[in-house]
N, C-alpha and C positions, 0 to 999 in steps of 0.2 A: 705407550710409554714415551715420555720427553725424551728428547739429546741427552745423552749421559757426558757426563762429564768424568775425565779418566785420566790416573795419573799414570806416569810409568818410569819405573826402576832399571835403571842400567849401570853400569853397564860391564860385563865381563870378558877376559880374554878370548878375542877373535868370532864375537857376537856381535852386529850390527844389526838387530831384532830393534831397538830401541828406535834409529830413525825410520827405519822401515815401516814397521809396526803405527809410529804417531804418523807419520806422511800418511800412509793407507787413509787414516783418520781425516789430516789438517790440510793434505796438502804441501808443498814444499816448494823453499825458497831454493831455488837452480843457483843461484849464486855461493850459496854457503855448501848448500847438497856438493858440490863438486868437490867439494873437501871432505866429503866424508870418506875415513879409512877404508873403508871397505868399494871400492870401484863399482863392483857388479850393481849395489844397489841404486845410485844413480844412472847406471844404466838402463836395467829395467824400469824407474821410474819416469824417464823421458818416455817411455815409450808407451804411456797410459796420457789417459785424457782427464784431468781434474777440473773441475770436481767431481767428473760424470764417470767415473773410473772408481772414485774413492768410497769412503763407508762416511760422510760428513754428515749423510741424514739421520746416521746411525748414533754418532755421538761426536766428542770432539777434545783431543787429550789437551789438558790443560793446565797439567803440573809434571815435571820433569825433575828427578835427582838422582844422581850420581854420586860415585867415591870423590870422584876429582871434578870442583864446580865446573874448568871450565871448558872438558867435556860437555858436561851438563849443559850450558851455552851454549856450545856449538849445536849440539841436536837440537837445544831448543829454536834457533838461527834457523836450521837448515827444513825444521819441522815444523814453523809455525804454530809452538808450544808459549804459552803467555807468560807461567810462573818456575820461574827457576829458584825450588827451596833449597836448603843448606841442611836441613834436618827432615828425613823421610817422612815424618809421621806430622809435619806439619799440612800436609796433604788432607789429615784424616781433619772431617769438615767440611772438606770444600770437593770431594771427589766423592761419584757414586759406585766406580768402580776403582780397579787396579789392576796395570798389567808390570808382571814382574819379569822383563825382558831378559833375565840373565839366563844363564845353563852351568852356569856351579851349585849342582844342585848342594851341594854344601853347605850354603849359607841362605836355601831357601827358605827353610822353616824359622831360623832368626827373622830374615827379611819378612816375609808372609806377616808372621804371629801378630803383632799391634792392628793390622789390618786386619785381620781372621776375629779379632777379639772384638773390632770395631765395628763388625759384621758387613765388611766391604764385599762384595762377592773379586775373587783375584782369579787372572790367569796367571796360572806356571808356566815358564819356560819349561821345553825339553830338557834333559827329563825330569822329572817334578823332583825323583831323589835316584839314588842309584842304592841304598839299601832299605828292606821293607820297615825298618826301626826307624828312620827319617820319616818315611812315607807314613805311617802312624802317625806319630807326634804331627804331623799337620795334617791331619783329618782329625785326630782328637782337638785339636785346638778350634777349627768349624763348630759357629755360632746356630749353625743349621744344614741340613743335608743339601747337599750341591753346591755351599760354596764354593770350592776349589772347581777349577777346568783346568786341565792339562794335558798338552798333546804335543807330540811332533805335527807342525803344521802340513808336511807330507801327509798325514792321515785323509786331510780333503783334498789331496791334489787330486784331479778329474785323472790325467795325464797315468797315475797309479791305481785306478780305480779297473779292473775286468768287468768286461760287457756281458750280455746275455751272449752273445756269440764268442767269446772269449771263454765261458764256461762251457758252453756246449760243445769247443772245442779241445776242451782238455779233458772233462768228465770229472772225474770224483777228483781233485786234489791230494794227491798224496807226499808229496816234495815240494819245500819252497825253499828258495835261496837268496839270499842277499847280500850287495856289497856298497860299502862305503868308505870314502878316503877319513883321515884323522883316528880321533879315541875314541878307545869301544864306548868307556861311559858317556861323551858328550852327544855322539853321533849314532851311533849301531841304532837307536830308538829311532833313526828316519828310517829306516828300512824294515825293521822290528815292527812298527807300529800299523802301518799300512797294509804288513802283510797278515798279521794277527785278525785285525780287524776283517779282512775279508775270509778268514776261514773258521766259521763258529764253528765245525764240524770236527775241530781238529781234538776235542777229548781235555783230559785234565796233561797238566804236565806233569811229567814221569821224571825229565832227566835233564841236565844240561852239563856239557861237557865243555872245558878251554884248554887252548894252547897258547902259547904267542910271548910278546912281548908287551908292554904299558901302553904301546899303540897299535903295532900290529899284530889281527891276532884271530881267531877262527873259531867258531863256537859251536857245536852240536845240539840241537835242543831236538828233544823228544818228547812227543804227547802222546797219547792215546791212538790217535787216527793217522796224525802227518809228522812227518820228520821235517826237520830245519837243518839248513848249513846259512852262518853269516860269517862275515867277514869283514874286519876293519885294516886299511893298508896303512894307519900312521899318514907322515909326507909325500907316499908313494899314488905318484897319481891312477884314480882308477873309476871309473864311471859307476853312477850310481844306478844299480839296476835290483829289481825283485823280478825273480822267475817263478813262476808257477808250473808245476809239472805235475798232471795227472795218468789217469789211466787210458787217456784217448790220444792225448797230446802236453804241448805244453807251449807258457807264451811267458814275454819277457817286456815290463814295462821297465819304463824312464822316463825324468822327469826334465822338459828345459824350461816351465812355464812355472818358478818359486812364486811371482808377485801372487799369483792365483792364490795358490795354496794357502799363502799368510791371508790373504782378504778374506777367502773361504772357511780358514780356523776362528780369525776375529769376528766373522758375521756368527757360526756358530756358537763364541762364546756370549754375545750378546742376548743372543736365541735364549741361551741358558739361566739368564736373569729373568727374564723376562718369562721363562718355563723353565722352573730347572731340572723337569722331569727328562729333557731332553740332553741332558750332559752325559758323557761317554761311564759306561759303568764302572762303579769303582773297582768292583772286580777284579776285569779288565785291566785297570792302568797297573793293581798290586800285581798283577800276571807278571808283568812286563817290567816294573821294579824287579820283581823275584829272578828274572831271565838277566836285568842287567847287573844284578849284583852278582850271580851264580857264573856270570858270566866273565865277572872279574880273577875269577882264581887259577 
């Protein structure tokens, strides 16, 4: 398959996905990069080697729009993005794909829809919806099966991933836990998602239980085989950890390596165009809607 050519939508409160995400791709100008609001990710981006670092063989974003142009500018500056439009869907034409950098999932399925109908294949931002009646209306809208890809980019982080000796050190998984700073609905899916994915064994879901407040807040989830405790602390700082506990032992990742994770999500959303038998099951992601809405009460 040629360089794809990709646009990408941004951008929403206290998300910086959008320069990230097109850098990973174009590369980035350090002069403008140093302005972006968000510090970490010009940090982490010094610290890669481009273009030998990046996904440019991969494809190459080439249209950038925002609420506010000259955001839009900016990333486009900082990200070595060529076309800065003023109306989203002037994109459709000139782009083979779509990444929808935001996480209000809110305003996903508006944003999506003209692209889904113009059979673009899109990534979702985390989380693609936060109730299962969104997460419909944008699978009903797909032009064809696999359109959509959506994940927390946590899902490929290596850093989160248990080894062979990591299992054979816990035994059957029976307890997993998780924590994260910020809202349950933006964020709980970086820790939710990772841990899901490595326990197929864990049965149908039975139950989900909340406490808390709009940001901080504690959730029970029960399946068949494993129980869940997650947790979101609001502005309260607190490190982001999944534990896993079985019947032999038990072990506790953490993540300090994000550039990964995002290269690792983009390479496999690519994969997914190109094969889209290989995209994450839908199932799967409605699981996990169903957990963060039930998770809101």
């Amino acid at each position: 398959m040629s360089k794809l050519k990709i646009g990408v939508i941004g951008m929403s409160e206290g998300n910086g996905h959008p320069y990230s995400w097109s850098a990973i791709f174009n590369g980035y100008d350090p002069a403008y990069m140093k302005d972006c609001p968000f510090p970490v990710i010009p940090d982490y981006l010094s610290k890669q080697q481009f273009p030998e670092d990046g996904l440019g063989q991969l494809g190459q974003v080439t249209h950038v729009w925002c609420q506010d142009k000259a955001i839009a500018e900016h990333i486009a500056a900082a990200s070595n993005i060529a076309n800065v439009v003023t109306d989203m869907e002037q994109m459709i034409g000139s782009i083979d794909a779509l990444l929808l950098a935001r996480d209000d999932a809110e305003n996903h399925y508006q944003m999506a829809l003209p692209f889904l109908k113009a059979g673009i294949p899109v990534f979702i931002d985390k989380p693609m919806a936060v109730k299962k009646e969104e997460a419909e209306k944008i699978w009903a809208a797909c032009q064809y099966s696999n359109q959509v890809f959506s994940c927390s980019s946590l899902r490929f982080s290596k850093e989160l991933q248990l080894t062979a000796q990591d299992r054979e050190a816990i035994g059957t998984i029976r307890i997993v836990e998780g924590s994260m700073v910020k809202k349950w609905d933006t964020y709980a899916i970086h820790v939710l998602e990772p841990a899901v994915a490595q326990i197929p064994h864990r049965g149908k879901l039975l139950e989900v239980k909340s406490i808390g407040s709009e940001e901080a807040r504690q959730v029970l989830i029960r399946w068949e085989n494993v129980t869940g405790y997650f947790k979101t602390t609001g502005n309260i700082p607190y490190p982001l950890e999944i534990k896993f506990l079985g019947e032999k032992g038990s072990v506790a990742k953490t993540v300090t390596d994000t550039f990964s994770a995002f290269k690792n999500s983009l390479t496999a959303f690519v994969a997914t165009i190109q094969d889209p038998s290989k995209n994450i099951p839908q199932e799967e992601t409605m699981e996990l809607v169903n957990i963060l809405e039930l998770g809101q009460a």
